[in-house]
N, CA, C and O of each residue as an XYZ file, in Angstrom:
412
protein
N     -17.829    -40.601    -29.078
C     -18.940    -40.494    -28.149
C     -18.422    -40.338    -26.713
O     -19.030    -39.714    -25.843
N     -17.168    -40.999    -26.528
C     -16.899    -41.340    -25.094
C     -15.884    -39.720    -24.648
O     -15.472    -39.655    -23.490
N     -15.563    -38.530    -25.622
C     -15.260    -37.109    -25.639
C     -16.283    -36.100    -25.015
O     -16.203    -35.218    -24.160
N     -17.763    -36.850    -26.191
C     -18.661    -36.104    -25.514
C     -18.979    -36.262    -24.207
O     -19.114    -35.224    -23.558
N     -19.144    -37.374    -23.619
C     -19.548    -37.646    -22.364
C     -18.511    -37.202    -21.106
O     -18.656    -37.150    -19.884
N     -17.241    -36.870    -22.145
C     -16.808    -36.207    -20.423
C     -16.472    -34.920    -20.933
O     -15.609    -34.338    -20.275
N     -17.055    -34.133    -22.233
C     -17.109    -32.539    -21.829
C     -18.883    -32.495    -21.408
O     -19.340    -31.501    -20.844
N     -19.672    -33.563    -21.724
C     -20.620    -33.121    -20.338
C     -20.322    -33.368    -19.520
O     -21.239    -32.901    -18.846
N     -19.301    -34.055    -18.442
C     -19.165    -34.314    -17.070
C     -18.461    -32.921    -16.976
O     -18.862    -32.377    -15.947
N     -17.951    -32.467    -17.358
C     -17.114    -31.408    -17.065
C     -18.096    -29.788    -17.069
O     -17.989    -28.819    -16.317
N     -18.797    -29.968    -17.948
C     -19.834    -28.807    -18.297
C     -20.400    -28.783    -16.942
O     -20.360    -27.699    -16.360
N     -21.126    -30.192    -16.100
C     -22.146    -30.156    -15.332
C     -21.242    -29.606    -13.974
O     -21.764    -28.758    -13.250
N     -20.038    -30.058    -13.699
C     -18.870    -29.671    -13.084
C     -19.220    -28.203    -12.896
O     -20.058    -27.803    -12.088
N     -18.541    -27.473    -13.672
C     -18.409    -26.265    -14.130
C     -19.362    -25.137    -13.747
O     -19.204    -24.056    -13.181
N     -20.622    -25.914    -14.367
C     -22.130    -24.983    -13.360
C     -22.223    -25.512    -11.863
O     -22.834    -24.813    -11.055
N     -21.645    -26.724    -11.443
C     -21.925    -26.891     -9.873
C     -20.691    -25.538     -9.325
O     -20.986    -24.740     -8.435
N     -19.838    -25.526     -9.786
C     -18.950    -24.976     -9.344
C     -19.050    -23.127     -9.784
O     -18.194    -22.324     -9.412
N     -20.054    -22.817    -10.478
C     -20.333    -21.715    -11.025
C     -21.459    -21.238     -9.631
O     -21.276    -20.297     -8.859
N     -22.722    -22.301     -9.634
C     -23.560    -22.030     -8.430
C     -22.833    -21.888     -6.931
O     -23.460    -21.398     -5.992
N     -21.491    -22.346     -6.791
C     -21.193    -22.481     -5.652
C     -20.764    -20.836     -5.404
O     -20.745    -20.168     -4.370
N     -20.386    -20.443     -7.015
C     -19.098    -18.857     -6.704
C     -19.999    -17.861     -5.904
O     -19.825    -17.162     -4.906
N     -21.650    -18.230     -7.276
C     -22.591    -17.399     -6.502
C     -22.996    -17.053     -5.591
O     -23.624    -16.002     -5.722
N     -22.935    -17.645     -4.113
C     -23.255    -17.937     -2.846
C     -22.252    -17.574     -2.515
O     -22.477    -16.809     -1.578
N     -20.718    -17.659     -2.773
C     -20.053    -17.004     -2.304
C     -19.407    -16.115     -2.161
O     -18.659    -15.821     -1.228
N     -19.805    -15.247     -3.722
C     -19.930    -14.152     -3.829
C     -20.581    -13.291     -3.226
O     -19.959    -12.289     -2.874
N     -22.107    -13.393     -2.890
C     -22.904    -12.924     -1.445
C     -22.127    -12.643     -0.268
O     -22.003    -11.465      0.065
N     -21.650    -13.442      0.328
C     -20.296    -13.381      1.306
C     -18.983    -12.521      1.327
O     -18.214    -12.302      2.263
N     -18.947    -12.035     -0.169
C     -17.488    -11.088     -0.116
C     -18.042     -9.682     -0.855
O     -18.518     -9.550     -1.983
N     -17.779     -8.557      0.322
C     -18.108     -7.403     -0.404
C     -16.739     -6.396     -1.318
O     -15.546     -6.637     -1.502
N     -17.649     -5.203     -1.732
C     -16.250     -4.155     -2.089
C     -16.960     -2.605     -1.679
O     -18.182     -2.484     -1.767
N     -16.274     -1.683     -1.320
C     -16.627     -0.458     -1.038
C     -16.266      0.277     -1.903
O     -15.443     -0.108     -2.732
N     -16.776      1.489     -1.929
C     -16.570      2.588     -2.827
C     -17.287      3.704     -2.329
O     -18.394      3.653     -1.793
N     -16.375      5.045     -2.600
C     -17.072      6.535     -2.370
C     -16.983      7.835     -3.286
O     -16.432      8.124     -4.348
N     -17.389      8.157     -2.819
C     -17.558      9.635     -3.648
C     -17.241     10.954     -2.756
O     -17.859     11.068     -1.698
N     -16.402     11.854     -3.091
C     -16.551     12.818     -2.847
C     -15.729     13.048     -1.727
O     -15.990     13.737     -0.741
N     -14.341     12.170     -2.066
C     -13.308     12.282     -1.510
C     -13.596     11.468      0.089
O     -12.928     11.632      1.110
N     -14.697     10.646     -0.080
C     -15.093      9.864      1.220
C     -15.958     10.348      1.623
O     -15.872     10.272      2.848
N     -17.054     10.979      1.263
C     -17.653     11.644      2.284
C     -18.786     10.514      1.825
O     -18.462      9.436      2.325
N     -19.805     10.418      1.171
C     -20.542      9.074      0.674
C     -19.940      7.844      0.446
O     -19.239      7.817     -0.566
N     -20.024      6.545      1.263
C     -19.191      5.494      0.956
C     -20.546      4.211      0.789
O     -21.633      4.097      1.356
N     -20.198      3.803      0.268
C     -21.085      2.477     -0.009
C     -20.790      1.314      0.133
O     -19.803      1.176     -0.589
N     -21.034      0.250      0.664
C     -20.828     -1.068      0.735
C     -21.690     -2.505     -0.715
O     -22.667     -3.229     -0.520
N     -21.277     -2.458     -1.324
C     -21.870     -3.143     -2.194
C     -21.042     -5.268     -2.329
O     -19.877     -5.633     -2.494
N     -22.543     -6.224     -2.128
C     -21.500     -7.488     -2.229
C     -21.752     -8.132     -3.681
O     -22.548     -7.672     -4.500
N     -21.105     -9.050     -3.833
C     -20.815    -10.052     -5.209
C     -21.960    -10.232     -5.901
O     -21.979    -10.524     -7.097
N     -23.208    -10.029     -5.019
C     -24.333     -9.999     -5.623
C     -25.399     -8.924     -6.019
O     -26.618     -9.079     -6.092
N     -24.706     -7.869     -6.244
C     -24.676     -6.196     -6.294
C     -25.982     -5.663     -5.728
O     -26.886     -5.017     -6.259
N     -25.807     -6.149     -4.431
C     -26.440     -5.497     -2.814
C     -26.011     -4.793     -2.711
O     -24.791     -4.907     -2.587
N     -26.620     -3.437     -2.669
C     -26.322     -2.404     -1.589
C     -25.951     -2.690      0.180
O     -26.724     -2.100      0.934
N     -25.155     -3.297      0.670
C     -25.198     -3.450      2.014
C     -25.262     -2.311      3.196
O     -25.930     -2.546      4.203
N     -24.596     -1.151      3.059
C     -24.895     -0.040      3.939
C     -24.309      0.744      3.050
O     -23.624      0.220      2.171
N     -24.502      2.471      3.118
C     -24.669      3.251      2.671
C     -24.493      4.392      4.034
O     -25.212      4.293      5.029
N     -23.389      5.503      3.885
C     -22.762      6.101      4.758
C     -22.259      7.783      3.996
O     -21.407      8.136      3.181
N     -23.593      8.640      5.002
C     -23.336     10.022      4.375
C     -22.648     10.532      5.878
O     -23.094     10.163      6.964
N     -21.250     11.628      5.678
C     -20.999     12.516      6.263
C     -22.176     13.688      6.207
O     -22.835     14.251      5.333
N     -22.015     13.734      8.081
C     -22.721     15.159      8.171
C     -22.477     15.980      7.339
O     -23.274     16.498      6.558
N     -20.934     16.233      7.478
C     -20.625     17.902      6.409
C     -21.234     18.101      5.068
O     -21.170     19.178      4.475
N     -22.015     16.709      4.455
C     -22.139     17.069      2.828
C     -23.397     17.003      3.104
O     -23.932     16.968      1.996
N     -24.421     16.955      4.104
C     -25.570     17.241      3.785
C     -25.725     18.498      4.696
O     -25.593     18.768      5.890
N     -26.232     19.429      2.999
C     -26.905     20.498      3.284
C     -28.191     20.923      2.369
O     -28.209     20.970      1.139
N     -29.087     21.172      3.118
C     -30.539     21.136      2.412
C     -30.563     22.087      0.988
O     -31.308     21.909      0.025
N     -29.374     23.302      1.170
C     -29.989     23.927      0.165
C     -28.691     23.523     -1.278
O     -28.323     24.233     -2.214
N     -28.333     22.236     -0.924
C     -27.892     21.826     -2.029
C     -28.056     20.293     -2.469
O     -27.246     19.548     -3.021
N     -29.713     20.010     -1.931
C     -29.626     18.269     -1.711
C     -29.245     17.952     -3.219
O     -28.976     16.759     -3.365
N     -29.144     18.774     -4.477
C     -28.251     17.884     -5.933
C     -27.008     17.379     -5.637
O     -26.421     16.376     -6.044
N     -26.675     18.325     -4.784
C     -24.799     17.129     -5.122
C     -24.980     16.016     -4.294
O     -24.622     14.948     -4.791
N     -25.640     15.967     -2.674
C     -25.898     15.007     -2.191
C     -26.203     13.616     -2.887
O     -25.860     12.454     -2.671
N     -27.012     14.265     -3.830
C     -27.725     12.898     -4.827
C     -26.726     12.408     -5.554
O     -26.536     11.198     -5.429
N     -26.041     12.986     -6.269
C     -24.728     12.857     -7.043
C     -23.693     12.735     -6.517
O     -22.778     13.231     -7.174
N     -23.408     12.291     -5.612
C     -22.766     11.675     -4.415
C     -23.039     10.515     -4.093
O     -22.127      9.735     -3.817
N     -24.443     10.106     -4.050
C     -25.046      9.023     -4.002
C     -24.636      8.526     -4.772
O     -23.757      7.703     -4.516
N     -25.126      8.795     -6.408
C     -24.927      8.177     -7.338
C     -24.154      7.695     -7.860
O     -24.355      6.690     -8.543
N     -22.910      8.300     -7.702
C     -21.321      8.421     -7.789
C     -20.767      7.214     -7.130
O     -20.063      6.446     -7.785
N     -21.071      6.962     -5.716
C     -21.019      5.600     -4.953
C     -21.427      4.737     -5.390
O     -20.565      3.919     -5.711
N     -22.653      4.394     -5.643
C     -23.581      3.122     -5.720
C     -22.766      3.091     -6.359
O     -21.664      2.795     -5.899
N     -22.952      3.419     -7.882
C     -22.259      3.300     -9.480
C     -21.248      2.482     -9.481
O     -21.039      1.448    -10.115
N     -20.368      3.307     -8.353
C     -18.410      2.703     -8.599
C     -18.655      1.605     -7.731
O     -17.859      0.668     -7.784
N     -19.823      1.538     -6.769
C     -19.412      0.420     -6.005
C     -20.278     -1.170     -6.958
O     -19.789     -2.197     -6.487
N     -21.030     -1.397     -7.745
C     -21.645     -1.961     -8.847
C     -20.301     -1.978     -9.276
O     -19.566     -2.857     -8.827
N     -19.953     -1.316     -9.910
C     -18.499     -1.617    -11.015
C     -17.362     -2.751    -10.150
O     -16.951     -3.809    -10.627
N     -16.985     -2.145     -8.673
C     -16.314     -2.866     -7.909
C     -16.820     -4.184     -7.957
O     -16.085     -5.118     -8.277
N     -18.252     -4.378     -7.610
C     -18.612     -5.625     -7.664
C     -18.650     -6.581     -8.783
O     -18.271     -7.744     -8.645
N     -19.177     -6.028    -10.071
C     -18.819     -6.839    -11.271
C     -17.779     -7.488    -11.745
O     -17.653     -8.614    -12.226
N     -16.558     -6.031    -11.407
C     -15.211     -6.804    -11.662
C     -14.906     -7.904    -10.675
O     -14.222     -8.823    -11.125
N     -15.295     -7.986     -9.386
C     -15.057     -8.806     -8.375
C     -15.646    -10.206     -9.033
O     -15.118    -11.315     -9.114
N     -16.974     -9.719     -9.485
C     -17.171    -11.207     -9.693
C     -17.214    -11.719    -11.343
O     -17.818    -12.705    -11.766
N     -16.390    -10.751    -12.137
C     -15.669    -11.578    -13.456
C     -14.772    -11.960    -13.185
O     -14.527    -13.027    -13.748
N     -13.489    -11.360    -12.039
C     -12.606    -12.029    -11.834
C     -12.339    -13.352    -10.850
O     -11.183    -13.772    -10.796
N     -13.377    -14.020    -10.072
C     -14.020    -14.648     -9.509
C     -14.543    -15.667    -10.629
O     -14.225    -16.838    -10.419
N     -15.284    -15.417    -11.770
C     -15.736    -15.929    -12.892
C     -14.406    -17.147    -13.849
O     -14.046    -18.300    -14.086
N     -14.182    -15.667    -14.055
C     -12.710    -16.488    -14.441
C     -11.745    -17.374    -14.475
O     -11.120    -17.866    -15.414
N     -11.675    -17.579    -12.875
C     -10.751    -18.599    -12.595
C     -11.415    -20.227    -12.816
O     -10.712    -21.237    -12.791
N     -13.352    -20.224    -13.096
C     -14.046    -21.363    -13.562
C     -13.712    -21.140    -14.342
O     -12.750    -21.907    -14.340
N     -13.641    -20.587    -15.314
C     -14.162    -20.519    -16.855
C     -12.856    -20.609    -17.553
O     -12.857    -20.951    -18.736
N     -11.791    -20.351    -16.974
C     -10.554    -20.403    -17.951
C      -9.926    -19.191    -18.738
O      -9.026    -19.065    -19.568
N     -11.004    -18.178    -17.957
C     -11.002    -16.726    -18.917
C     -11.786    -16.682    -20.482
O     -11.897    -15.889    -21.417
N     -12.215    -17.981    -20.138
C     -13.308    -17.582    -21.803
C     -14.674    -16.809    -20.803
O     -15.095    -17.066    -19.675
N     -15.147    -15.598    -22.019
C     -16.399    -15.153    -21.686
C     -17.494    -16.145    -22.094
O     -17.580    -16.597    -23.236
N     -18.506    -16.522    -20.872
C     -19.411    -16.969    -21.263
C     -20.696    -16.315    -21.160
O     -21.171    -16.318    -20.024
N     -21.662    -15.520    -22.447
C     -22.569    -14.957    -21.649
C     -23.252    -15.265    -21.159
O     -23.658    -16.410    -21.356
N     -23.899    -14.348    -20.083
C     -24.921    -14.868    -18.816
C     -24.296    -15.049    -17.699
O     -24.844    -15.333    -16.634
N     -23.359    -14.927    -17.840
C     -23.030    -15.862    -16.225
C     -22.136    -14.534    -15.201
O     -21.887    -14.683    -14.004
N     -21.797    -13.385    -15.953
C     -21.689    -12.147    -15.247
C     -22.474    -11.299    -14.978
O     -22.117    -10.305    -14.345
């Protein structure tokens, strides 16, 4: 009985210290672009878009598709940047076991 009671002290541990990553994940971003830099994105731990940055040269009206796909291309990789940021962030609670939900 007295095992169980301290892998719940440790469990409750674990989520205080899980809620804390969250908040501070908010606080640390990652960037990413497309198109050799010309669309760059700012995305944080909590997969915010924070700013979003088009070069003049790639907008041109009579091709607003790649523009978009440029867009898309950013957000995307910058989401990916952020996930991995915060599994590997995850991780160092967890011990490297996956737990789902919590990425």
């Amino acid at each position: 009985m007295q095992n169980f009671g301290n892998i719940m002290k440790q469990a409750k541990k674990m989520q205080e210290r899980m809620m804390e990553l969250h908040e501070e994940l908010a606080g640390k971003t990652v960037e990413a672009t497309a198109g050799g830099g010309m669309v760059a994105v700012t995305v944080n731990g909590k997969f915010e878009i924070l700013s979003l940055r088009i070069e003049k040269e790639v907008v041109n009206p009579e091709d607003v598709e790649m523009l978009q796909d440029l867009i898309i291309a950013a957000v995307n990789e910058g989401i990916r940047k952020a996930q991995e940021m915060s599994a590997s962030e995850m991780a160092k609670i967890t011990g490297g076991m996956q737990i789902p939900g919590l990425t």
